[in-house]
C-alpha positions in Angstrom: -31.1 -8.8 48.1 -32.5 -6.0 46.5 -30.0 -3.7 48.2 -27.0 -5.8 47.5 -27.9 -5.8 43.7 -28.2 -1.9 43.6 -24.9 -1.7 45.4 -22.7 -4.1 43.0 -24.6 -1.7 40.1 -23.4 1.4 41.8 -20.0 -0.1 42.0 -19.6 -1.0 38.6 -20.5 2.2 37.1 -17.9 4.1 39.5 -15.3 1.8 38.1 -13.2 2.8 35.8 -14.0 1.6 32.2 -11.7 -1.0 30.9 -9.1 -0.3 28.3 -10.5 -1.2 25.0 -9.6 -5.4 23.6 -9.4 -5.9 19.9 -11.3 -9.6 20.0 -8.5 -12.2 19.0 -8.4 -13.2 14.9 -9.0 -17.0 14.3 -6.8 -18.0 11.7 -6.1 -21.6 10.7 -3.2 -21.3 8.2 0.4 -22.0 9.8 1.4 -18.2 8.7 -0.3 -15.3 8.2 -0.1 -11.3 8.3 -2.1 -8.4 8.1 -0.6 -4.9 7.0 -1.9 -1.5 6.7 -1.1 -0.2 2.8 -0.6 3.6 3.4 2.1 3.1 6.3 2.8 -0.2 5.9 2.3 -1.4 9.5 1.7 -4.8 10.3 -1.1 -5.2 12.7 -1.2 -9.0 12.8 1.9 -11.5 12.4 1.6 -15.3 13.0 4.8 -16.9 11.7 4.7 -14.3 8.9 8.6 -15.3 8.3 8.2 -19.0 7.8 9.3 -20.0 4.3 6.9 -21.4 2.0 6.3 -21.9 -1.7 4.3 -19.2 -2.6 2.2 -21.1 -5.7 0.5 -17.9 -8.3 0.7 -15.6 -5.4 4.2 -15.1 -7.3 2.3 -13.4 -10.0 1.9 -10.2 -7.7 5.8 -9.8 -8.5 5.2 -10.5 -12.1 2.1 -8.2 -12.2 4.4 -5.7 -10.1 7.1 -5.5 -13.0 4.3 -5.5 -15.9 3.0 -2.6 -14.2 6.0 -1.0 -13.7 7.1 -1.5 -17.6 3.7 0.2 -18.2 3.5 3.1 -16.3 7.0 4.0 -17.0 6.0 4.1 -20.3 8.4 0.7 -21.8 4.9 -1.4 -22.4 1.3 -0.3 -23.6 -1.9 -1.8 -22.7 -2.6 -2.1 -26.3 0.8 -3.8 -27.2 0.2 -7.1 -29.1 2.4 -9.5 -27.2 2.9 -12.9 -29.2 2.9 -16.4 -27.5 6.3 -18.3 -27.6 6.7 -22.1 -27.6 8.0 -21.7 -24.2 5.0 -20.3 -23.0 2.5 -22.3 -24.0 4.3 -24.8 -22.4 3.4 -24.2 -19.1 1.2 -26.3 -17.2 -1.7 -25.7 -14.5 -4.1 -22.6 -15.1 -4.0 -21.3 -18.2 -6.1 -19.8 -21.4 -4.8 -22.2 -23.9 -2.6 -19.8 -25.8 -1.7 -21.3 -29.6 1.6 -21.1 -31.0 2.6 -17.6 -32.0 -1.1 -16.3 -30.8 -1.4 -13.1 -30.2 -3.2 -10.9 -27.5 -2.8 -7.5 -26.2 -1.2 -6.3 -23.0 -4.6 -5.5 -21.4 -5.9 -8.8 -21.9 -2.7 -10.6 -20.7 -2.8 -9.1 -17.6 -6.9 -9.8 -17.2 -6.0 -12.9 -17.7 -3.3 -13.4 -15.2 -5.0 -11.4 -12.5 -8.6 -12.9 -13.1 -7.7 -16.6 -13.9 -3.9 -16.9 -13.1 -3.1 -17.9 -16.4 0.4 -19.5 -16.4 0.9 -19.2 -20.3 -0.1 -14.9 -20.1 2.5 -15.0 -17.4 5.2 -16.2 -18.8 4.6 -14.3 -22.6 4.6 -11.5 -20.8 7.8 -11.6 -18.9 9.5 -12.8 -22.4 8.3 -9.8 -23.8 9.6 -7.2 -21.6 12.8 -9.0 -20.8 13.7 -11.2 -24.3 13.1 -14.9 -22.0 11.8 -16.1 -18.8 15.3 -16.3 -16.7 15.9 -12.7 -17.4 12.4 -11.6 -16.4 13.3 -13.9 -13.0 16.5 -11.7 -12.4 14.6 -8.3 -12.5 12.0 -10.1 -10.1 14.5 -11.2 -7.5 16.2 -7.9 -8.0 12.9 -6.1 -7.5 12.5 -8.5 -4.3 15.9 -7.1 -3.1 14.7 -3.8 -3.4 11.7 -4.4 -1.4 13.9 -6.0 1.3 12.3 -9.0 0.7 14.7 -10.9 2.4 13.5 -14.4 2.5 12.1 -14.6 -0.6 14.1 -16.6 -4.0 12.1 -17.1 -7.3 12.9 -19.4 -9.7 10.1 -18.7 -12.1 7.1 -16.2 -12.5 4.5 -18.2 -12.7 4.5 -20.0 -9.2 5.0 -23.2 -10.5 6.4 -26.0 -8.3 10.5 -25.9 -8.6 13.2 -26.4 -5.9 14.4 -23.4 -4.2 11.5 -21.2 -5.1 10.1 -19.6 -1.9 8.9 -16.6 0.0 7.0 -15.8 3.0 4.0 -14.1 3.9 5.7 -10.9 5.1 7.4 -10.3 1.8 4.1 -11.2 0.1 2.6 -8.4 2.1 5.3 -6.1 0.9 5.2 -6.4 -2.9 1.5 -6.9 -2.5 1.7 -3.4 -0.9 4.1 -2.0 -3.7 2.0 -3.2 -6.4 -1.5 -1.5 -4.8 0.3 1.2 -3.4 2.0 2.5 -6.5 0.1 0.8 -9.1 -3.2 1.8 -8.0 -5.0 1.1 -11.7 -4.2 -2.7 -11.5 -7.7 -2.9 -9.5 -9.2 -2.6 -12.5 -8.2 -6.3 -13.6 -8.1 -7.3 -9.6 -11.7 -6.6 -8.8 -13.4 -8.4 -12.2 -15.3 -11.2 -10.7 -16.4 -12.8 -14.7 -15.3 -11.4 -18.3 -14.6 -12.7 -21.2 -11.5 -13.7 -23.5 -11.3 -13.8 -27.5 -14.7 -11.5 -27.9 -16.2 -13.7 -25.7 -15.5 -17.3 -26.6 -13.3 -17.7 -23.5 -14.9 -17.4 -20.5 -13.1 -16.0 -17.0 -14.1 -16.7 -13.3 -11.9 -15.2 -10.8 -10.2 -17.7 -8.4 -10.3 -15.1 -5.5 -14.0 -15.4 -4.4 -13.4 -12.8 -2.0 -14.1 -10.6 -4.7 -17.6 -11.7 -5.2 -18.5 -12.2 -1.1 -16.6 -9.5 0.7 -17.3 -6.0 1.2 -14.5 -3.8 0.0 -12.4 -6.9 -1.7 -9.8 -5.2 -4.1 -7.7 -8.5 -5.3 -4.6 -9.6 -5.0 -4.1 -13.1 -5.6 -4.8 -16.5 -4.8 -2.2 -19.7 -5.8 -2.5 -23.7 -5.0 -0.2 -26.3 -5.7 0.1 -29.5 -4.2 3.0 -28.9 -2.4 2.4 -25.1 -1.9 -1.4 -25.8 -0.6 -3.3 -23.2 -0.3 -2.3 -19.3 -0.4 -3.6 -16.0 -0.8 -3.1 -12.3 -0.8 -6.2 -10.5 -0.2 -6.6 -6.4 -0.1 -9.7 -5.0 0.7 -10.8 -1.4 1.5 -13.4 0.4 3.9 -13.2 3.9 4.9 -10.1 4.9 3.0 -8.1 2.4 4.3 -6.7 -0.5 2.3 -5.3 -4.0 4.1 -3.1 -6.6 3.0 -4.2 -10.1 4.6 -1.8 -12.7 3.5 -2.3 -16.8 3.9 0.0 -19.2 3.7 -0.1 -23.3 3.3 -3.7 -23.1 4.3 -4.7 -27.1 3.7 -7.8 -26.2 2.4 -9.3 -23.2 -0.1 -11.9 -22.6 2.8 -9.3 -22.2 5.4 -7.1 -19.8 3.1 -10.2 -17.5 2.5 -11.7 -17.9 6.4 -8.6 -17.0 7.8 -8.0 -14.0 5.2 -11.2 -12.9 6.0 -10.8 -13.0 9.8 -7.5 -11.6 9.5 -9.5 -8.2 7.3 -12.7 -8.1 9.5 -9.8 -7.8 12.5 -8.1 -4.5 10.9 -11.2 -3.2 9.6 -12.5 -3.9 13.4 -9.8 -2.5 15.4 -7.8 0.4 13.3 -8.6 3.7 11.3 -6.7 5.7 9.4 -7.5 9.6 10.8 -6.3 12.8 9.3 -3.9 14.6 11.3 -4.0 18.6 11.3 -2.1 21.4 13.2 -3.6 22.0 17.0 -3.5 25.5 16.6 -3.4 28.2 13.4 0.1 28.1 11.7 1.4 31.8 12.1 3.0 33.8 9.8 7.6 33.9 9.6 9.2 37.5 9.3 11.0 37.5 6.3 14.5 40.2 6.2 15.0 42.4 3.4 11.8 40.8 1.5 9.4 42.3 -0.7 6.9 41.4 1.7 7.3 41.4 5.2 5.9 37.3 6.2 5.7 34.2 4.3 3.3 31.9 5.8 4.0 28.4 6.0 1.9 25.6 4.9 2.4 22.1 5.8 4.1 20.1 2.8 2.1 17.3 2.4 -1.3 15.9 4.2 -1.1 13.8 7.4 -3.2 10.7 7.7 -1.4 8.1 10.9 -2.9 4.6 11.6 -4.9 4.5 15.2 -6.6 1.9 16.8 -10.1 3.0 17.3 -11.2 5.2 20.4 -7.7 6.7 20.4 -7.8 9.7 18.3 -8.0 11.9 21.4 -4.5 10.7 22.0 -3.0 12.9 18.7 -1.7 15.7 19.4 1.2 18.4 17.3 4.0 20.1 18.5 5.0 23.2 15.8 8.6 24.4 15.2 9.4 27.5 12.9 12.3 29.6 12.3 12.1 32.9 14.6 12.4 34.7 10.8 14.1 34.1 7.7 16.2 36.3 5.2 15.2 36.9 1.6 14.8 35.4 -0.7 12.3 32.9 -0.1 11.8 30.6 -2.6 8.5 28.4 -2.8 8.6 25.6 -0.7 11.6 26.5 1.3 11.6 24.2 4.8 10.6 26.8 7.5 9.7 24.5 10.0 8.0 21.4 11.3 5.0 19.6 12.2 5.3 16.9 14.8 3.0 14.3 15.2 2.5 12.3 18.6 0.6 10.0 19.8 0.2 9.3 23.8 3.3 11.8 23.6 5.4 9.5 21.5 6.1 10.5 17.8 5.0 9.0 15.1 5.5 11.5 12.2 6.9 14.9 11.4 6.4 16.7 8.3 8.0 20.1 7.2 6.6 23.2 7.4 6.8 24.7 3.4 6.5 28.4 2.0 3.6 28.8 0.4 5.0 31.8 -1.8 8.3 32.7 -2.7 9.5 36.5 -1.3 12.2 38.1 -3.5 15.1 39.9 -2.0 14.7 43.8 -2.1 16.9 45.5 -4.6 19.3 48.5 -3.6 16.6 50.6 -4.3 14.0 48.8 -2.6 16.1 48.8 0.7 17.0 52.4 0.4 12.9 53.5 0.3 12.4 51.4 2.8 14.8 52.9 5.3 13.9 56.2 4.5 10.1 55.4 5.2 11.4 54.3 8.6 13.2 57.5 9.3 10.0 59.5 8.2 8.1 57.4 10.1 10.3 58.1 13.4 10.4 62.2 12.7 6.2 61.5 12.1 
């Protein structure tokens, strides 16, 4: 018996190990995704097309275009913005806004990220666009942009009306847009309590992901009877940020279980690795230059998504120009840097001049031939 034990053992360690399983998520709301911020790749899709009312989750479009208005320099944080009749209107969550109230840019957006205040929404998308249905037209224009392609809003609050719907892929991409380009609006995403009015109004944030999860960085959470439950979750570990998004979940357990089953998945399963040249980038001869190379630098850093154990897969195949006449300006293509993975590309990137080589002058060109001759009679 002994024997036959030993043997079996023996066996099994001369077998060849088993390619790797990523353990499969558990998610309970009828559609879900998970995508990768920096390249965008979606690692998990479970009817991620299905349309759905998207509830507050719209406000990552509305937060998108805020955000946009103030880093292109249109809006300032400290711009008083004042509350219409139209906005205070609005039903659901809210901060109770009075009549011709006033409250600055910054503390709008706290409160539409924190507590998904309907009445900050809407005065906010009257101030930058002069009423509500303009505001809607840049966000379905914005959408359009995005190739958000299943995706109509209505309003920018989320609020139950017919024809206003997305999906949780498109959610994932202006979820990514917003964190990707507008990386300061984790400042407002990642309060979990603050206050309102110098503290007479008190905020909790309805993404309690924030206060459990390790690495939770927002996005946005939305409910409404006929939406149920939805949510865009980010969260980061080890320089990599991913986008989990829930839809229709029937309970606020299920949209945060399965948004956390989605993350622990990525965080699990992938890495994002650094990617740099196999071997030393060599110098390219430059004609009729003041100097006689230019070396070439790669033009921007390399970083490609990998499930884990396969960074031993990456591997870079280098093309440069045999030489290159002057002048060379700075940053002149002379090449480039292919990426592969298992042999299949994944990314290239351009081989730059890291200095610019003028052109020799009449002069220049004549010393330099008679050097040559002098060095030949030498």
């Amino acid at each position: 018996m002994k024997r036959l034990a030993a043997l079996a053992l023996a066996l099994l360690c001369l077998a060849p190990a088993r390619a790797y399983a990523a353990a499969p998520v558990e998610v309970t709301a009828p559609s879900a995704i998970l995508m990768e911020k920096t390249t965008g790749k979606v690692l998990y899709n479970h009817e991620a097309d299905a349309q759905y009312e998207p509830a507050s989750v719209t406000k990552v479009m509305t937060l998108l275009l805020v955000m946009e208005a103030i880093d292109s320099g249109a809006l300032g944080w400290d711009d008083l913005v004042t509350a219409s009749p139209h906005a205070i209107s609005m039903g659901g969550s809210q901060i109770w806004l009075k009549e011709n109230e006033q409250m600055t840019v910054r503390d709008m957006v706290k409160a539409v990220t924190v507590v998904s205040a309907n009445d900050c929404a809407v005065a906010l998308a009257e101030h930058i666009a002069g009423s509500e249905p303009a505001f809607v037209d840049k966000m379905n224009e914005k959408a359009r942009e995005l190739g958000m392609e299943r995706t109509n809003f209505v309003n920018c609050t989320g609020l139950p009306v017919q024809g206003h719907v997305t999906c949780a892929h498109d959610i994932a991409l202006m979820s990514r847009e917003l964190i990707l380009h507008h990386p300061s609006i984790r400042e407002y995403t990642t309060i979990w309590m603050d206050t309102l009015r110098d503290g007479a109004f008190q905020l909790s944030n309805t993404n309690r992901l924030i206060f459990y999860y390790e690495g939770a960085t927002g996005l946005k959470t939305g409910f409404t009877d006929t939406a149920l439950y939805c949510l865009s979750a980010t969260a980061e570990r080890d320089g990599m940020e991913l986008i989990a998004v829930v839809m229709h979940a029937p309970t606020s357990n299920d949209r945060f279980d399965s948004a956390k089953a989605l993350l622990n998945y990525g965080f699990a399963n992938y890495a994002i690795t650094p990617v740099y040249p196999d071997q030393a980038i060599p110098p390219v001869p430059v004609l009729l230059g003041t100097k006689d190379t230019v070396q070439p630098v790669t033009q921007r850093e390399c970083s490609i998504l990998l499930e884990k154990g396969k960074t031993g897969s990456v591997t870079t195949q280098m093309e440069l120009a045999d030489s290159v006449e002057a002048p060379v300006e700075q940053g002149q293509k002379l090449g480039v840097l292919k990426v592969l993975v298992d042999g299949e590309q994944v990314d290239a990137i351009d081989l730059v001049a890291a200095d610019e080589v003028p052109r020799l002058g009449f002069g220049g060109i004549l010393r330099r031939f008679l050097n040559a001759l002098f060095m030949q009679g030498a």
